[in-house]
N, C-alpha and C positions, 0 to 999 in steps of 0.2 A: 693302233698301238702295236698288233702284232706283225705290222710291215716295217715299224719303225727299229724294234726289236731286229729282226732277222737283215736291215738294210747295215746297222750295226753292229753283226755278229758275223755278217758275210766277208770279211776282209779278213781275219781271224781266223773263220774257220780254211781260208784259201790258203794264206801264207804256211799255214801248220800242215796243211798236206803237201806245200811245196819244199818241204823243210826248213824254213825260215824261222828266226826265232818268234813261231807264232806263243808263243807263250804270254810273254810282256804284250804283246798285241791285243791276246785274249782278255787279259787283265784292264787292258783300258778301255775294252770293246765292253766289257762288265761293270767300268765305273760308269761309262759314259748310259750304260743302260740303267743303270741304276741310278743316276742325276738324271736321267728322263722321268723314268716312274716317279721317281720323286716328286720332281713338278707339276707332273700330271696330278698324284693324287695331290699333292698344296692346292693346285687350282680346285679341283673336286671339293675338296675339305673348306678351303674357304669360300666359295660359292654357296654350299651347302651352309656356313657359318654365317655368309652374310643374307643368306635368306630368312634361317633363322631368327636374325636377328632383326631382322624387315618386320617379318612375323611378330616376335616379340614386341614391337614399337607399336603395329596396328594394337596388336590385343590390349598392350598399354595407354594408346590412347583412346581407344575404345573405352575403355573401365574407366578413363577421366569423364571422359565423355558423360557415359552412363552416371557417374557420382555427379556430376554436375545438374544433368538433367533433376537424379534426383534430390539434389540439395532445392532446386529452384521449384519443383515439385511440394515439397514440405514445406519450406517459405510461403509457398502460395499459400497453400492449407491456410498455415498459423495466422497468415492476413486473413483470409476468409474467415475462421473460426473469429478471430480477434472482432470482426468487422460485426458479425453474427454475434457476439454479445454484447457487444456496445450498443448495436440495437436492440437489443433485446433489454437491457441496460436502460437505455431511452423510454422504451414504452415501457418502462416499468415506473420508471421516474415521472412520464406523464398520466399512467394509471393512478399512482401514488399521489402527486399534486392534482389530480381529478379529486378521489375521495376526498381530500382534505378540505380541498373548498366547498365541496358538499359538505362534511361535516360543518365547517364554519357558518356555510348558507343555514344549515337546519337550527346550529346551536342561535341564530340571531333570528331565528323564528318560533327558537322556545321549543325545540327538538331533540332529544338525548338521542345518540347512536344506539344500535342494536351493538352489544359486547357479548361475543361467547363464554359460557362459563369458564373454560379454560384461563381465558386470561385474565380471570379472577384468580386460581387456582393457582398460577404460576408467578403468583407477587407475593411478598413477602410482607402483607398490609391485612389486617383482622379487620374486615369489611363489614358495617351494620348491616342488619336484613333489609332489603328491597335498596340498600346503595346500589344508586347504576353509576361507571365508570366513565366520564368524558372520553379522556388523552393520558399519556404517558409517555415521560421523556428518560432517555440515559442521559447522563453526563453532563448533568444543568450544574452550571456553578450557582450555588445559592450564598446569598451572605442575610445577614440578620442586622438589624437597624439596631442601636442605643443608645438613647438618649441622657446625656451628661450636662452637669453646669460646671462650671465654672468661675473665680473671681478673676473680673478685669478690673483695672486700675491703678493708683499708684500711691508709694508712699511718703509722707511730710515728717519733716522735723530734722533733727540733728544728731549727729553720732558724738561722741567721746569715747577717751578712751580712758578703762579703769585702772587696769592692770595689762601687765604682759599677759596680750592672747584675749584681752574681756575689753568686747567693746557695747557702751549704753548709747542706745537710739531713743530718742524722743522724739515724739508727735505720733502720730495713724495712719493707719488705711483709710483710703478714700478710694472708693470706685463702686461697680455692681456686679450682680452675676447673672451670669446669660447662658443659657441653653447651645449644646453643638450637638451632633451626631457621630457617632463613628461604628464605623464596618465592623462586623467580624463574619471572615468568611467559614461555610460551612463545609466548603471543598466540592467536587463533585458529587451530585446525588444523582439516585432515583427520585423521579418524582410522579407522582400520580394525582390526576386532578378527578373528584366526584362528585355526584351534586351536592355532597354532606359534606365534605372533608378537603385539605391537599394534604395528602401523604407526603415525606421524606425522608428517604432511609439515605444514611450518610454511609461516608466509604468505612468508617468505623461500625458499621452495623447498628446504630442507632435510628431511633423510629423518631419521627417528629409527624404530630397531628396537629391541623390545625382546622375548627372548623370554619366553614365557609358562610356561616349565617355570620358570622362575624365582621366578616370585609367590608367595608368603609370607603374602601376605594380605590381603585387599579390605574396607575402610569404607564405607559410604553413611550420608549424611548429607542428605535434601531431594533436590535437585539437587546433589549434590558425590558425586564417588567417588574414594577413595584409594585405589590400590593401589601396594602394598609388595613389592620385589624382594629376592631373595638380595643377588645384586653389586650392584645399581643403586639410582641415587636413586629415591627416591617418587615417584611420580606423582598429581597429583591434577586429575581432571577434572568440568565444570561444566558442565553439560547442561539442556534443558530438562528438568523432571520428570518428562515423560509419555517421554523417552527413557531417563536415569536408570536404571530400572529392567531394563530391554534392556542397558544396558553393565554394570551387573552383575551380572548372569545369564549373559550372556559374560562376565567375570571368572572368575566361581565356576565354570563349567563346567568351565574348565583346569585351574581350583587343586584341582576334583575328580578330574580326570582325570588329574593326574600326582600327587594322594598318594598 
């Protein structure tokens, strides 16, 4: 830079000691130095700019980089975790469906479960002394059976008419009366089955007792279970099916234990 300067300056400075109008000379011997520097530093400044900006790019695809890895880092996780309770999920569900048919096995060998006090404690059912608890379900739909008659048949004879609006029938009825059933459902219950009683407490907070020396006789059907009292109306309860088969099994156990 400082050869190119004074290679620039040397013309300038010659003419002005030879008394030539070094002036105007000198003047463009300073533009032309100063449109040198000039480019010089643009080149410096933009080299220095576009490293910069090199730089910039690495560091920014770096940090994609990095957020990516760690997106796919914490994905993993969530599947692993996910994976890790579903199993854990399973063997609880097979733990679960184990007990069960154990209890079923004992209840058809005439075997009540051991129940902690607790889950006595935590129902909302006034338990007789030495009642032990079978099962208990949430969110049985229960409905109740009632029995009605009915006249079937038809009627004979002839109408007239008396007046405006008054009309006379002659002859009778003829037919009989026959017995039907109809539902009335109780909505979703608790329900709890004991060797003495089935508890159900309705979504109204109402207690319904029925005792179990009573039963007469238990239906399965799917998920539906009927059971039929002495004095009482029917009962028909709607369960999943993988429970189903637990309510009766408690049914039948009573209805063996008091024939």
């Amino acid at each position: 830079m400082l050869k190119i300067l004074l290679l620039l300056l040397y013309p300038s400075i010659s003419f002005a000691s030879e008394g030539t109008d070094g002036q105007d000379i000198l003047l463009i011997s300073i533009g032309a130095v100063a449109l040198v520097v000039i480019h010089r530093l643009y080149k410096t400044y933009g080299a220095e700019e576009s490293k910069r900006a090199a730089e910039q790019r690495v560091v920014i695809l770096a940090k994609k980089e990095q957020e990516k890895a760690e997106r796919e880092r914490i994905k993993k996780n969530e599947l692993k975790q996910q994976e890790e309770q579903e199993r854990l999920e399973r063997e609880r569900e097979l733990e679960l469906q184990k007990d069960k048919d154990e209890l079923v096995a004992n209840l058809k060998n005439g075997q009540l479960p051991e129940v902690p006090q607790e889950a006595y404690d935590n129902l909302p059912f006034a338990f007789s002394k030495n009642e032990r608890m079978i099962f208990g379900w949430k969110n049985v739909l229960v409905k109740t059976i009632k029995r009605k008659r009915r006249m079937v048949g038809a009627t004979g004879g002839l109408s007239f008419r008396v007046a405006k609006g008054v009309t006379l029938r002659t002859g009778g009825l003829s037919g009989h009366s026959e017995s039907y059933e109809e539902e009335c459902s109780l909505g979703y219950c608790l329900v709890v089955i004991t060797d003495k009683n089935i508890f159900i407490r309705t979504q109204d907070q109402r207690i319904k007792k029925c005792s179990t020396k009573q039963i007469i006789g238990v239906q399965s059907d799917a998920n539906l279970i009927k059971v039929e009292f002495s004095r009482l109306l029917p009962l028909v309860f709607i369960l999943d099916c993988n429970e189903a088969y637990i309510f009766k099994e408690a049914a039948l156990f009573n209805l063996r234990n008091f024939d």
